[in-house]
C-alpha positions in Angstrom: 2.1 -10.7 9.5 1.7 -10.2 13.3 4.8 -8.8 15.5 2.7 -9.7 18.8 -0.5 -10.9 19.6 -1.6 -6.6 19.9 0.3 -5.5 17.0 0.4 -5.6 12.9 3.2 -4.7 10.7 1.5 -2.7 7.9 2.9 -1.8 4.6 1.8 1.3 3.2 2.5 2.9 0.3 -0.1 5.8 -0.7 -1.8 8.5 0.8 -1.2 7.3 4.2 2.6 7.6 3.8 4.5 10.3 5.2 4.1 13.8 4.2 0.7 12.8 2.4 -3.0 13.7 3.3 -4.0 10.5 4.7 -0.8 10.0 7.5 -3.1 11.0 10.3 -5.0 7.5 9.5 -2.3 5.8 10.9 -2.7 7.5 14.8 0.3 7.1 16.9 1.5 4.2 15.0 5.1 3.2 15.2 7.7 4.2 11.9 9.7 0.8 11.5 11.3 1.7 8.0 10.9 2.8 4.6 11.6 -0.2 2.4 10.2 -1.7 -1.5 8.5 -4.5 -2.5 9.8 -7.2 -3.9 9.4 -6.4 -8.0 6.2 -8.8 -8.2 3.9 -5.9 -8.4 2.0 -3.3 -10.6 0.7 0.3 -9.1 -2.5 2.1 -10.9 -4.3 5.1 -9.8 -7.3 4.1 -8.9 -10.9 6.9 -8.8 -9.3 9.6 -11.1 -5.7 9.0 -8.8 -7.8 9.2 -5.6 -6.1 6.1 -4.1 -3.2 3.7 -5.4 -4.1 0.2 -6.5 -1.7 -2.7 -6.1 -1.8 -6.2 -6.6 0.7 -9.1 -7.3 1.6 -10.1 -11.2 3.3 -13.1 -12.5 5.7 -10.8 -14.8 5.9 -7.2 -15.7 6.0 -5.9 -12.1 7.9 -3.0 -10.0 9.7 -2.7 -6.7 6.8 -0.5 -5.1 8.6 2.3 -2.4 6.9 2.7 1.1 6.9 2.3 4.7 6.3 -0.2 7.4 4.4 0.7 10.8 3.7 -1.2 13.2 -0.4 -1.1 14.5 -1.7 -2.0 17.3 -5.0 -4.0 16.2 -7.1 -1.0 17.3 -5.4 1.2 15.0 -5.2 -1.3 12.3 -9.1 -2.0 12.6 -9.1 1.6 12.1 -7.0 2.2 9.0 -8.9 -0.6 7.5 -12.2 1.0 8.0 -10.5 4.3 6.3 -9.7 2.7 2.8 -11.6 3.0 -0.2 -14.3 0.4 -1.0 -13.2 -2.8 -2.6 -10.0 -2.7 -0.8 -8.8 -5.6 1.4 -5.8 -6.4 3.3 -3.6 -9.0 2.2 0.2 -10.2 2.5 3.1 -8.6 0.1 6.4 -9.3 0.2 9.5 -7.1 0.5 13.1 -6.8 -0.9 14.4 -8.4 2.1 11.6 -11.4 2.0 9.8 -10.0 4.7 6.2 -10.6 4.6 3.5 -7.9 6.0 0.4 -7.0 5.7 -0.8 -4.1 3.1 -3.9 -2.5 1.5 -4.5 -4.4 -1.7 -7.2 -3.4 -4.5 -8.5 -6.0 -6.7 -7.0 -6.8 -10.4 -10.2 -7.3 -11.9 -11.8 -3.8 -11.0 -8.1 -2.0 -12.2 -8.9 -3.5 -15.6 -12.9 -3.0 -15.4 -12.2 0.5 -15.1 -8.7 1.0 -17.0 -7.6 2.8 -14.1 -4.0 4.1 -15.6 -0.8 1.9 -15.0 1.5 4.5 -13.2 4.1 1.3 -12.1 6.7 3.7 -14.2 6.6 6.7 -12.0 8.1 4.4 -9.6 5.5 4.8 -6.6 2.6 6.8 -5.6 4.4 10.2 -4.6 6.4 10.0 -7.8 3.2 9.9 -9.5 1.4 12.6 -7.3 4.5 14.7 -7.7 4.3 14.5 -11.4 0.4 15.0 -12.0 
């Protein structure tokens, strides 16, 4: 969801978060909160636990932990252009009802590959912690 014409609100919830590998992806862009998801959603580790996967369910899901930032559209061009392939950016929606944008992964590939449900680890540096 855009904040201004110039900027994106971003959810992110990987390897981009704070403290892991991929933060530098995000530039200069500005910390708004850490926050969850609404519990509509599921969380896999995607190439061997390279990258999360996410995507919305009907039942079944978690409250996924991560941050907001808000991009300007340069730095959100760029981010995009960082993710894995398949990827795509979509809406989610948070505890509060907020709606923003995040870095999605398709359903279909998750279960072509049986990419391991890690939803019970309760988000990706739970899971990174653990493995």
């Amino acid at each position: 969801m855009t904040t201004t014409a110039s900027t994106k609100k971003v959810f992110i919830c990987g390897s981009a978060l704070r403290g892991q590998p991929d933060h530098g992806n995000l530039q200069s862009a500005k910390f708004l909160k850490s926050t969850k998801t609404k519990p509509i959603y599921k969380l896999h580790a995607a190439a061997d636990g390279w990258h999360p996967a996410i995507y919305q369910v009907e039942s079944g899901g978690i409250s996924i932990p991560g941050e907001v930032y808000e991009l300007t559209l340069s730095e959100y061009d760029y981010l995009v252009s960082t993710e894995p392939p398949n990827m795509y950016p979509d809406d989610v929606v948070l505890e509060d009802g907020e709606i923003v944008t995040a870095i999605l992964y398709p359903r279909e590939l998750v279960e072509k590959y049986n990419w391991p449900d890690i939803s019970h680890y309760g988000g990706w540096v739970a899971y990174k912690q653990a493995s």
